[in-house]
C-alpha positions as CSV (number, residue, x, y, z in Angstrom):
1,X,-22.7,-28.6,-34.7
2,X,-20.3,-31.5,-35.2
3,X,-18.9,-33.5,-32.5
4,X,-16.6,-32.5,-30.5
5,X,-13.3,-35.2,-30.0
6,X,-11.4,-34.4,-27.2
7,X,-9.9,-37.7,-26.1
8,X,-7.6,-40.3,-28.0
9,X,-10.0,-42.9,-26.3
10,X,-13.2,-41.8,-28.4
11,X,-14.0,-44.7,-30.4
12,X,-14.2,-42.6,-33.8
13,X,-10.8,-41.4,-33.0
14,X,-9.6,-44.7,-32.5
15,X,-11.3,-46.0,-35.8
16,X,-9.9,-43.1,-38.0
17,X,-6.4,-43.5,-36.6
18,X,-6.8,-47.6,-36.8
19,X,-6.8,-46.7,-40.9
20,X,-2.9,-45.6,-40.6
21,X,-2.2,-49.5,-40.3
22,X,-2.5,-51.5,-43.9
23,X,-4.6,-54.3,-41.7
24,X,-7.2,-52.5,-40.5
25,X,-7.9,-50.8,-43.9
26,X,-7.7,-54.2,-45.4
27,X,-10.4,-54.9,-42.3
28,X,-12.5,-52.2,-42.9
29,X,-12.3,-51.4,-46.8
30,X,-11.4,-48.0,-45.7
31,X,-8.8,-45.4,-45.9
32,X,-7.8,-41.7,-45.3
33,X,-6.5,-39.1,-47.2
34,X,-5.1,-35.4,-45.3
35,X,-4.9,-32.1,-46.4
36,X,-7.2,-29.6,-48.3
37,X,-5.9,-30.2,-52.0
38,X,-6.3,-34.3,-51.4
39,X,-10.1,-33.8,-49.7
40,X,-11.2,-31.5,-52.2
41,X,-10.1,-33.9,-55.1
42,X,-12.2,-36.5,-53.9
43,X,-14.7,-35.1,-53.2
44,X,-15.0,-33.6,-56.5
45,X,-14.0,-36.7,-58.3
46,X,-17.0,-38.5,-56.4
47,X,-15.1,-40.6,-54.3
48,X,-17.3,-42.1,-52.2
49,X,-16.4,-39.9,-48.6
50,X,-17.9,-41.4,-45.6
51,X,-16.9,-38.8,-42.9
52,X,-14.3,-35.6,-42.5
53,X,-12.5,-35.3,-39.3
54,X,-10.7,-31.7,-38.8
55,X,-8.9,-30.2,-36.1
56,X,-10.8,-27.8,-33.5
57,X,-9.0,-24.8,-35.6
58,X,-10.2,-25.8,-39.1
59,X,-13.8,-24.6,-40.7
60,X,-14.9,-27.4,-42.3
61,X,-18.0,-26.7,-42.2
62,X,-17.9,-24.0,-44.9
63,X,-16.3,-26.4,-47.3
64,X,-17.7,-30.0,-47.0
65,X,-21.3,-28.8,-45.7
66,X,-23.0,-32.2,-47.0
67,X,-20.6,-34.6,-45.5
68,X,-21.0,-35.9,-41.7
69,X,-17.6,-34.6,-39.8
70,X,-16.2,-34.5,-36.6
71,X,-13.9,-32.0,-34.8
72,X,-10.4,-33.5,-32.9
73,X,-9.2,-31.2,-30.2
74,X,-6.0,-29.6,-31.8
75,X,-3.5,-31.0,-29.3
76,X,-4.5,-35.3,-30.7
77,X,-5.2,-34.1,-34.3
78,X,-1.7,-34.3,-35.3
79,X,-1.9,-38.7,-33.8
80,X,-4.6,-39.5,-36.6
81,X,-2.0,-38.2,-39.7
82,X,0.5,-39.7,-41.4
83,X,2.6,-36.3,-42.3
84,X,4.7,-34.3,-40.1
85,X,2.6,-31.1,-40.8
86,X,-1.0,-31.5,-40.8
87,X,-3.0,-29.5,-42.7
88,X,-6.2,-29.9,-40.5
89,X,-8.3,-31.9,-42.4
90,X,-8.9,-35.4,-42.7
91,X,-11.4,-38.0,-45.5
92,X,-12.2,-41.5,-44.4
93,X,-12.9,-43.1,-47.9
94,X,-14.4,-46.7,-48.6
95,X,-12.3,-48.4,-51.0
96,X,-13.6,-49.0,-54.2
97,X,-15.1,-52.9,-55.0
98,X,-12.3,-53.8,-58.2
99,X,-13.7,-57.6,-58.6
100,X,-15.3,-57.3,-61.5
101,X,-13.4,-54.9,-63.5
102,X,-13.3,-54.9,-67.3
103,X,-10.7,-53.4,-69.2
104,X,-11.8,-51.0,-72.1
105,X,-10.3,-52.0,-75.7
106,X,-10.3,-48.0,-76.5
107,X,-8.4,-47.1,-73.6
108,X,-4.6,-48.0,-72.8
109,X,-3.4,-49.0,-69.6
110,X,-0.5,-49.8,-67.7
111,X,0.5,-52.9,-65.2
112,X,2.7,-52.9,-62.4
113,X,4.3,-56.1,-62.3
114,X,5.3,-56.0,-58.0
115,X,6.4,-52.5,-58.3
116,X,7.3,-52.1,-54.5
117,X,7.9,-48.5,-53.1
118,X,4.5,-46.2,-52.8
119,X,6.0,-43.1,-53.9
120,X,7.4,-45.0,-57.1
121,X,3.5,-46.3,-57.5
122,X,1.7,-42.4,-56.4
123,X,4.0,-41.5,-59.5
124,X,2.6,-44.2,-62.1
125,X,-0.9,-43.3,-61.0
126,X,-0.2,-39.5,-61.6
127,X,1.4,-40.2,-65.2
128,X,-1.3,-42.2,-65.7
129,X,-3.9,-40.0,-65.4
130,X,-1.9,-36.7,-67.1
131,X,-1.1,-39.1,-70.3
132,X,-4.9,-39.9,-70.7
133,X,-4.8,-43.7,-70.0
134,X,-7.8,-45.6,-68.4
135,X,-6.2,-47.3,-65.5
136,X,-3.2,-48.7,-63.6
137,X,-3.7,-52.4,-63.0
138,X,-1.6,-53.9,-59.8
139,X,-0.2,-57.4,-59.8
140,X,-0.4,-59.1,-55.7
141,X,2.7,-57.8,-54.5
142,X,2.9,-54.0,-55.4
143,X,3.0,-51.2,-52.9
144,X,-0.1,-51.1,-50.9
145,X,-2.5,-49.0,-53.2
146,X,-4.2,-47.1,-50.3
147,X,-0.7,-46.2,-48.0
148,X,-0.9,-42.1,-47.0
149,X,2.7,-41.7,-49.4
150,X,0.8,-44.1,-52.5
151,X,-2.2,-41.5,-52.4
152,X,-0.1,-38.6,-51.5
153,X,2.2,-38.6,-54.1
154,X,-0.1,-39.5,-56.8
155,X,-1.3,-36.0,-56.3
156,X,-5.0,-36.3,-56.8
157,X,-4.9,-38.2,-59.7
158,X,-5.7,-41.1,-57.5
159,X,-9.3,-40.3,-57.8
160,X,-9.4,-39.6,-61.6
161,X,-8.1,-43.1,-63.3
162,X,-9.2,-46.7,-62.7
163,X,-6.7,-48.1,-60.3
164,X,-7.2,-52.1,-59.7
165,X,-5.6,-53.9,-57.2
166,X,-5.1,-58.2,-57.1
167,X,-4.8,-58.0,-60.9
168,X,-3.4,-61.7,-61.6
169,X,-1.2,-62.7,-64.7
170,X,-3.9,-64.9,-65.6
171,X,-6.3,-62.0,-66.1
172,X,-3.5,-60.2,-68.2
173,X,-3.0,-63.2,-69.7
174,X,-6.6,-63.7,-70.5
175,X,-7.0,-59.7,-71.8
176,X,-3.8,-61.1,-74.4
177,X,-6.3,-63.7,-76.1
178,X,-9.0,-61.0,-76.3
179,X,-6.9,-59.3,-78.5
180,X,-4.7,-57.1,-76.0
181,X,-1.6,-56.0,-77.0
182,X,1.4,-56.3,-74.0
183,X,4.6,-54.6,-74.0
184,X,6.7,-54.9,-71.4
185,X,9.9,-53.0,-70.4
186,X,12.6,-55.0,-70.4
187,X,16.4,-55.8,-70.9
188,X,16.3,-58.9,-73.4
189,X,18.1,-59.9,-76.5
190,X,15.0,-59.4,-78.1
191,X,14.0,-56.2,-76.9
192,X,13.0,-53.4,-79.4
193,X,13.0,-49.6,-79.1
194,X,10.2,-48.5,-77.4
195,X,9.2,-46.0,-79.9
196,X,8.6,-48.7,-82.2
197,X,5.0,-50.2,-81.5
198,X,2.4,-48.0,-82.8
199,X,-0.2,-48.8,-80.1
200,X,-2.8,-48.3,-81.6
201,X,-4.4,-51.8,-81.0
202,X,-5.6,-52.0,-77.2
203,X,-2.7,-52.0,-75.2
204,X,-1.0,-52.9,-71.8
205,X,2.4,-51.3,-71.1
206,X,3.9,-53.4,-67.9
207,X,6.7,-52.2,-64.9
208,X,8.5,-54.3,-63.2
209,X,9.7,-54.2,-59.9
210,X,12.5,-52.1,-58.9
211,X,14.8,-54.4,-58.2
212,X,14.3,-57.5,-60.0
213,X,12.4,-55.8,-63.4
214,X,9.4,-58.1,-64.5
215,X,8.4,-61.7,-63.7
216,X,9.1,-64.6,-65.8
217,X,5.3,-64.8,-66.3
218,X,5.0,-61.2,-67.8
219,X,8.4,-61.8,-69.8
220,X,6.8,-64.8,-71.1
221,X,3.2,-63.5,-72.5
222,X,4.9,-60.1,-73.8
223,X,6.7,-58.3,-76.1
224,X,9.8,-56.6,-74.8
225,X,10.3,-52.7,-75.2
226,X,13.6,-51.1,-74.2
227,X,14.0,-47.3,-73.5
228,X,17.9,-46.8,-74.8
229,X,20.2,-45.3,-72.3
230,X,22.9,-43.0,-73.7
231,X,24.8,-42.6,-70.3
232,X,26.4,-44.6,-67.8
233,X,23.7,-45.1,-65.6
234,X,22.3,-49.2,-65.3
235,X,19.0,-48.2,-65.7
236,X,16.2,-46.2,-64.9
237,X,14.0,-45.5,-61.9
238,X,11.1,-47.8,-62.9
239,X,8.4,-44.9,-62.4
240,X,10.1,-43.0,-64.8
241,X,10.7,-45.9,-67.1
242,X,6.6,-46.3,-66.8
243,X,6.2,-42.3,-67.4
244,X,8.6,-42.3,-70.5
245,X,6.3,-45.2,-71.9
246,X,3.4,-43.8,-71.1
247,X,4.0,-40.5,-73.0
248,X,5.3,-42.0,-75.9
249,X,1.5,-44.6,-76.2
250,X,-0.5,-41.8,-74.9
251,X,1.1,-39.8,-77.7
252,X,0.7,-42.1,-80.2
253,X,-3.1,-42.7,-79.4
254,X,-4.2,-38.8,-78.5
255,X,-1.8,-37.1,-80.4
């Protein structure tokens, strides 16, 4: 029989609820992902779930039997999420160690150079995983990786590719020398079609941020691809951009 919450003052409450906040996930290397969909996938991709919380109505019992849970009375369950219509079900998740990381030569990836808004990042992350590329890398400044709307609208694919956080020029700098190939969107004079690498060398696409497009950094260590625009608009959303690119390497190397 699982425990029964039924104040906001229990201490597991508090803990699980803590995780909402970007310093305390920082503080305790975890985070939470709601609703049946998002639980399942993580479970099912591995992801390594240390406890289920679920409101006083749900059964979780019947579908996470082999992970510790906890019941929250109905009436508080709704304080712990970050949606406006809970679903009932909650995953505390330990973040996964990226330190170490190594990039595999056979397998393309992409690098988001400060891209700022989470839903802009779930996005990436979902393309990502539905083009067949091995990981998105994140430069210090990007959207916070483990935000409830960065995991939410990557729509499980969160738990299916590599997703590596701190990622520094100077590693993607260093990958360059090992024989990496970068190409970065961007609106230069020497800009070519995007549709013109062949990528089949290893290869790092790069995103900039929203508003201000790529660092002078990435501009400096990478070749600059341009998707053409045939309308009026000034540009486009950058997690489009990313997903146009994508398609078009992923193609190139699966298809």
């Amino acid at each position: 029989m699982a425990e029964l919450i039924t104040t906001t003052k229990n201490k597991t409450y508090k803990y699980i609820r803590s995780l909402l906040q970007k310093k305390f996930r920082t503080e305790y290397m975890r985070y939470t992902v709601e609703g049946v969909k998002s639980v399942r996938d993580a479970i099912a991709a591995g992801a390594p779930v240390e406890l289920i919380a679920a409101a006083e109505s749900f059964d979780a019992a019947e579908l996470f039997v082999d992970i510790p849970y906890v019941t929250i009375r109905d009436d508080i369950f709704g304080g712990l999420c970050d949606t406006k219509t809970p679903q009932g079900i909650i995953a505390v998740i330990k973040m996964r160690d990226n330190a170490h990381y190594t990039c595999d030569p056979d397998k393309l990836y992409i690098y988001c150079d400060g891209v700022s808004d989470p839903g802009n990042l779930g996005t990436i992350i979902r393309t990502a995983d539905a083009a067949g590329f091995g990981g998105v890398l994140l430069s210090n400044g990007c959207a916070d990786l483990y935000s409830p709307k960065t995991v939410r609208s990557s729509m499980g694919s969160f738990f299916n590719v590599d997703t590596i956080t701190g990622f520094t020029h100077e590693r993607l700098a260093q990958l360059k020398d090992n024989g990496f190939a970068l190409y970065c969107g961007a609106l230069s004079e020497d800009s070519i079609d995007y549709r013109e690498p062949d990528y089949s060398a290893p290869s790092i696409l790069i995103v900039g941020n929203e508003a201000n497009g790529a660092s002078d950094e990435i501009l400096g260590i990478s070749t600059h691809i341009i998707i053409p625009i045939y309308g009026k608009a000034e540009s486009l959303n950058a997690a489009v951009a990313a997903s146009i690119m994508m398609y078009e390497a992923g193609e190139r190397r699966h298809g």
